[in-house]
ZAGU-48070 format. One record per residue (C-alpha): x, y, z; residue number from 1; residue in three letters. Coordinates in steps of 0.001 Angstrom, whole numbers, m for minus. Each point is the difference from the previous one (the first is absolute). Example, Ala and Ser with C-alpha at 12.3 -4.5 7.8 and 13.67 -1.06 7.14 Angstrom:
// ZAGU-48070
      px      py      pz   k   r
   12300   m4500    7800   1 ALA
    1370    3440    m660   2 SER
***
This chain:
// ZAGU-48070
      px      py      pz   k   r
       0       0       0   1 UNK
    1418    3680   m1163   2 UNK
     313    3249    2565   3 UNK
   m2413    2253    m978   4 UNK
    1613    2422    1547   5 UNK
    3169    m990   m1762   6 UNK
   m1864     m40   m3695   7 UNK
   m1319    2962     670   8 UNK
    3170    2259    1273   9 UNK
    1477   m1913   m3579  10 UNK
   m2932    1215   m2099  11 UNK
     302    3773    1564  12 UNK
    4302    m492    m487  13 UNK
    m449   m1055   m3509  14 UNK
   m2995    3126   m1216  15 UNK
    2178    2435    2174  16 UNK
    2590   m1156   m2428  17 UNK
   m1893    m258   m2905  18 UNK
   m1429    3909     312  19 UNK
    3542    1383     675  20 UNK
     916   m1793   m3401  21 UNK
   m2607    1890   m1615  22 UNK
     456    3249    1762  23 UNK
    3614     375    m922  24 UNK
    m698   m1285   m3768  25 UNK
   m2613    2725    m117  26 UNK
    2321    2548    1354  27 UNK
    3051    m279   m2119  28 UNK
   m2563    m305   m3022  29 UNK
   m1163    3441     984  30 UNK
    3293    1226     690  31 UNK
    1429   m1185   m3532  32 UNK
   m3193    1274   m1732  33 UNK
     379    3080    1374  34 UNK
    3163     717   m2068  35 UNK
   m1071     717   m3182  36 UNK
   m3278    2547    1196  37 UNK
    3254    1930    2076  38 UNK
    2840    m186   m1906  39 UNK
   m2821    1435   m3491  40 UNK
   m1123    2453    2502  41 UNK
    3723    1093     950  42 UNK
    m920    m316    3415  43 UNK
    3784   m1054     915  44 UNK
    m869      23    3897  45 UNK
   m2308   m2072    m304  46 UNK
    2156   m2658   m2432  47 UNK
    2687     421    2358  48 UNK
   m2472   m1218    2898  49 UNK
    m545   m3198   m1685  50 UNK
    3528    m915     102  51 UNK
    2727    m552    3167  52 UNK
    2789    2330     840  53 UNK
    2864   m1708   m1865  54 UNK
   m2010   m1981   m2568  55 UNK
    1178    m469   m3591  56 UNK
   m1701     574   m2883  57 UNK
    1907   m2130   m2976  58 UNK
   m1176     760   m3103  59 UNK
    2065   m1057   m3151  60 UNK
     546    3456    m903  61 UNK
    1181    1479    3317  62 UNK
     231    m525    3709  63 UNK
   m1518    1851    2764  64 UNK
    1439    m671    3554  65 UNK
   m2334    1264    2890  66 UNK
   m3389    2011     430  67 UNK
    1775    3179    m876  68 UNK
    1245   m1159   m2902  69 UNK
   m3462   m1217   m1175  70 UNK
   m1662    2684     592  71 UNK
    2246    2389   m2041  72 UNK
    m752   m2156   m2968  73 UNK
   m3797     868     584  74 UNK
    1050    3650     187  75 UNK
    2421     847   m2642  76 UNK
     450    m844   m3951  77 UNK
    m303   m2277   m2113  78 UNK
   m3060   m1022    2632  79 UNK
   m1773    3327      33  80 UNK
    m275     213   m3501  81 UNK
   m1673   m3254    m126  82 UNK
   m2826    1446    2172  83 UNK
     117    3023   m2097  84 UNK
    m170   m1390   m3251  85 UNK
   m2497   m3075    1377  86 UNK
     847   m2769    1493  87 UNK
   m1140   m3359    1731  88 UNK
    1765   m2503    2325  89 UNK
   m2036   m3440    m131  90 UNK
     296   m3066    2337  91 UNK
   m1685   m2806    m661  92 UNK
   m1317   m2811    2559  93 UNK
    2710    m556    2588  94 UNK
    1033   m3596     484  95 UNK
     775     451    4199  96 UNK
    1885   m2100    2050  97 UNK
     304     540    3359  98 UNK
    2461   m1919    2788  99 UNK
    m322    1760    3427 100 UNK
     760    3869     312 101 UNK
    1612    m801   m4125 102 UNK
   m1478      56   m3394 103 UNK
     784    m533   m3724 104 UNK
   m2477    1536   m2324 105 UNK
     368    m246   m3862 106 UNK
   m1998    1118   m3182 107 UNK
     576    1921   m2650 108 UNK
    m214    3586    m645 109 UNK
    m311    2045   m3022 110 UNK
     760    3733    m463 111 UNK
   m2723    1732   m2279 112 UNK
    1389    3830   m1693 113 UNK
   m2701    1899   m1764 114 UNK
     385     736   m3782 115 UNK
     500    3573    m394 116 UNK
    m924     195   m3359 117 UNK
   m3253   m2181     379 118 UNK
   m3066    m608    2437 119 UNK
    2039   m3510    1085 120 UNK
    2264   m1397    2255 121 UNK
    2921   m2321    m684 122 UNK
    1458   m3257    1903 123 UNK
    3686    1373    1005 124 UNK
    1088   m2512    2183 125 UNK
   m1390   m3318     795 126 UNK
    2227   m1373    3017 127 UNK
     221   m3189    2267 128 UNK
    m318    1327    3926 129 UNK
    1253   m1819    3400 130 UNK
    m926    1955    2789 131 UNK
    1667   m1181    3236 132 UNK
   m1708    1294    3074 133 UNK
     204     116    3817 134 UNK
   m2525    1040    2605 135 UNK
    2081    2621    2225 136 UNK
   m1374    1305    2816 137 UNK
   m3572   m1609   m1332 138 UNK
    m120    1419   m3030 139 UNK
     815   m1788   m2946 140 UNK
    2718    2044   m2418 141 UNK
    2122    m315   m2941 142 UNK
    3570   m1468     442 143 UNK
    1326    m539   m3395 144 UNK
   m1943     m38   m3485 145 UNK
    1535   m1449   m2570 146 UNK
   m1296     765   m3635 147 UNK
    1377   m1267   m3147 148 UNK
   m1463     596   m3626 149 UNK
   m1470   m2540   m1760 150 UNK
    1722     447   m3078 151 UNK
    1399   m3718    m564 152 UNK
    3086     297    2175 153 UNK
     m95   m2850    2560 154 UNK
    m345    1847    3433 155 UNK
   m3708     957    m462 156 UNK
   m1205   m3436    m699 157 UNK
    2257   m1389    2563 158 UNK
   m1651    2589    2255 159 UNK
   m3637    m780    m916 160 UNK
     814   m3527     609 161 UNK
     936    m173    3678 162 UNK
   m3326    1366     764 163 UNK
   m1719   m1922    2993 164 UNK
    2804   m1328    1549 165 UNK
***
Protein backbone atom coordinates (compact mmCIF):
# COMPACT_ATOMS: atom_id res chain seq x y z
CA UNK A 1 0.00 0.00 0.00
CA UNK A 2 1.42 3.68 -1.16
CA UNK A 3 1.73 6.93 1.40
CA UNK A 4 -0.68 9.18 0.42
CA UNK A 5 0.93 11.60 1.97
CA UNK A 6 4.10 10.61 0.21
CA UNK A 7 2.24 10.57 -3.49
CA UNK A 8 0.92 13.54 -2.82
CA UNK A 9 4.09 15.80 -1.54
CA UNK A 10 5.56 13.88 -5.12
CA UNK A 11 2.63 15.10 -7.22
CA UNK A 12 2.93 18.87 -5.66
CA UNK A 13 7.24 18.38 -6.14
CA UNK A 14 6.79 17.32 -9.65
CA UNK A 15 3.79 20.45 -10.87
CA UNK A 16 5.97 22.88 -8.70
CA UNK A 17 8.56 21.73 -11.12
CA UNK A 18 6.67 21.47 -14.03
CA UNK A 19 5.24 25.38 -13.72
CA UNK A 20 8.78 26.76 -13.04
CA UNK A 21 9.70 24.97 -16.44
CA UNK A 22 7.09 26.86 -18.06
CA UNK A 23 7.55 30.11 -16.30
CA UNK A 24 11.16 30.48 -17.22
CA UNK A 25 10.46 29.20 -20.99
CA UNK A 26 7.85 31.92 -21.10
CA UNK A 27 10.17 34.47 -19.75
CA UNK A 28 13.22 34.19 -21.87
CA UNK A 29 10.66 33.89 -24.89
CA UNK A 30 9.49 37.33 -23.90
CA UNK A 31 12.79 38.55 -23.22
CA UNK A 32 14.22 37.37 -26.75
CA UNK A 33 11.02 38.64 -28.48
CA UNK A 34 11.40 41.72 -27.11
CA UNK A 35 14.57 42.44 -29.17
CA UNK A 36 13.49 43.16 -32.36
CA UNK A 37 10.22 45.70 -31.16
CA UNK A 38 13.47 47.63 -29.08
CA UNK A 39 16.31 47.45 -30.99
CA UNK A 40 13.49 48.88 -34.48
CA UNK A 41 12.37 51.34 -31.98
CA UNK A 42 16.09 52.43 -31.03
CA UNK A 43 15.17 52.11 -27.61
CA UNK A 44 18.95 51.06 -26.70
CA UNK A 45 18.08 51.08 -22.80
CA UNK A 46 15.78 49.01 -23.10
CA UNK A 47 17.93 46.35 -25.54
CA UNK A 48 20.62 46.77 -23.18
CA UNK A 49 18.15 45.56 -20.28
CA UNK A 50 17.60 42.36 -21.97
CA UNK A 51 21.13 41.44 -21.86
CA UNK A 52 23.86 40.89 -18.70
CA UNK A 53 26.65 43.22 -17.86
CA UNK A 54 29.51 41.51 -19.72
CA UNK A 55 27.50 39.53 -22.29
CA UNK A 56 28.68 39.06 -25.88
CA UNK A 57 26.98 39.64 -28.76
CA UNK A 58 28.88 37.51 -31.74
CA UNK A 59 27.71 38.27 -34.84
CA UNK A 60 29.77 37.21 -37.99
CA UNK A 61 30.32 40.66 -38.90
CA UNK A 62 31.50 42.14 -35.58
CA UNK A 63 31.73 41.62 -31.87
CA UNK A 64 30.21 43.47 -29.11
CA UNK A 65 31.65 42.80 -25.55
CA UNK A 66 29.32 44.06 -22.66
CA UNK A 67 25.93 46.07 -22.23
CA UNK A 68 27.70 49.25 -23.11
CA UNK A 69 28.95 48.09 -26.01
CA UNK A 70 25.49 46.88 -27.19
CA UNK A 71 23.83 49.56 -26.59
CA UNK A 72 26.07 51.95 -28.64
CA UNK A 73 25.32 49.79 -31.60
CA UNK A 74 21.52 50.66 -31.02
CA UNK A 75 22.57 54.31 -30.83
CA UNK A 76 24.99 55.16 -33.47
CA UNK A 77 25.44 54.31 -37.42
CA UNK A 78 25.14 52.04 -39.54
CA UNK A 79 22.08 51.02 -36.91
CA UNK A 80 20.31 54.34 -36.87
CA UNK A 81 20.03 54.56 -40.37
CA UNK A 82 18.36 51.30 -40.50
CA UNK A 83 15.53 52.75 -38.33
CA UNK A 84 15.65 55.77 -40.43
CA UNK A 85 15.48 54.38 -43.68
CA UNK A 86 12.98 51.31 -42.30
CA UNK A 87 13.83 48.54 -40.81
CA UNK A 88 12.69 45.18 -39.07
CA UNK A 89 14.46 42.68 -36.75
CA UNK A 90 12.42 39.23 -36.88
CA UNK A 91 12.71 36.17 -34.54
CA UNK A 92 11.03 33.36 -35.21
CA UNK A 93 9.71 30.55 -32.65
CA UNK A 94 12.42 30.00 -30.06
CA UNK A 95 13.46 26.40 -29.57
CA UNK A 96 14.23 26.85 -25.38
CA UNK A 97 16.12 24.75 -23.32
CA UNK A 98 16.42 25.29 -19.97
CA UNK A 99 18.88 23.37 -17.18
CA UNK A 100 18.56 25.13 -13.75
CA UNK A 101 19.32 29.00 -13.44
CA UNK A 102 20.93 28.20 -17.56
CA UNK A 103 19.45 28.26 -20.96
CA UNK A 104 20.24 27.72 -24.68
CA UNK A 105 17.76 29.26 -27.01
CA UNK A 106 18.13 29.01 -30.87
CA UNK A 107 16.13 30.13 -34.05
CA UNK A 108 16.71 32.05 -36.70
CA UNK A 109 16.49 35.64 -37.35
CA UNK A 110 16.18 37.68 -40.37
CA UNK A 111 16.94 41.42 -40.83
CA UNK A 112 14.22 43.15 -43.11
CA UNK A 113 15.61 46.98 -44.80
CA UNK A 114 12.91 48.88 -46.57
CA UNK A 115 13.29 49.61 -50.35
CA UNK A 116 13.79 53.19 -50.74
CA UNK A 117 12.87 53.38 -54.10
CA UNK A 118 9.61 51.20 -53.72
CA UNK A 119 6.55 50.59 -51.28
CA UNK A 120 8.59 47.08 -50.20
CA UNK A 121 10.85 45.68 -47.95
CA UNK A 122 13.77 43.36 -48.63
CA UNK A 123 15.23 40.11 -46.73
CA UNK A 124 18.92 41.48 -45.72
CA UNK A 125 20.00 38.97 -43.54
CA UNK A 126 18.61 35.65 -42.74
CA UNK A 127 20.84 34.28 -39.73
CA UNK A 128 21.06 31.09 -37.46
CA UNK A 129 20.74 32.42 -33.53
CA UNK A 130 22.00 30.60 -30.13
CA UNK A 131 21.07 32.55 -27.34
CA UNK A 132 22.74 31.37 -24.11
CA UNK A 133 21.03 32.66 -21.03
CA UNK A 134 21.23 32.78 -17.22
CA UNK A 135 18.71 33.82 -14.61
CA UNK A 136 20.79 36.44 -12.39
CA UNK A 137 19.42 37.75 -9.57
CA UNK A 138 15.84 36.14 -10.90
CA UNK A 139 15.72 37.56 -13.93
CA UNK A 140 16.54 35.77 -16.88
CA UNK A 141 19.26 37.81 -19.30
CA UNK A 142 21.38 37.50 -22.24
CA UNK A 143 24.95 36.03 -21.80
CA UNK A 144 26.27 35.49 -25.19
CA UNK A 145 24.33 35.45 -28.68
CA UNK A 146 25.87 34.00 -31.25
CA UNK A 147 24.57 34.77 -34.88
CA UNK A 148 25.95 33.50 -38.03
CA UNK A 149 24.48 34.10 -41.65
CA UNK A 150 23.01 31.56 -43.41
CA UNK A 151 24.74 32.00 -46.49
CA UNK A 152 26.14 28.29 -47.06
CA UNK A 153 29.22 28.58 -44.88
CA UNK A 154 29.13 25.73 -42.32
CA UNK A 155 28.78 27.58 -38.89
CA UNK A 156 25.07 28.54 -39.35
CA UNK A 157 23.87 25.10 -40.05
CA UNK A 158 26.13 23.71 -37.49
CA UNK A 159 24.47 26.30 -35.23
CA UNK A 160 20.84 25.52 -36.15
CA UNK A 161 21.65 21.99 -35.54
CA UNK A 162 22.59 21.82 -31.86
CA UNK A 163 19.26 23.19 -31.10
CA UNK A 164 17.54 21.27 -28.10
CA UNK A 165 20.35 19.94 -26.55
Amino acid sequence: MTDIATDTAALVQSLVERVQLLEDKLAIQELITAYGPAVDAGEAEKVGALWAEDAVYDIDIRNMNGRAEIMEMVRTSPHQDYIKNGCGHLLDPVNIVVDGDTAVATCHSQLLLRNQDEDSFRVWRVTANRFDLKKIDGVWQIQRRTSRVLDGRPEAPALLGRAGS
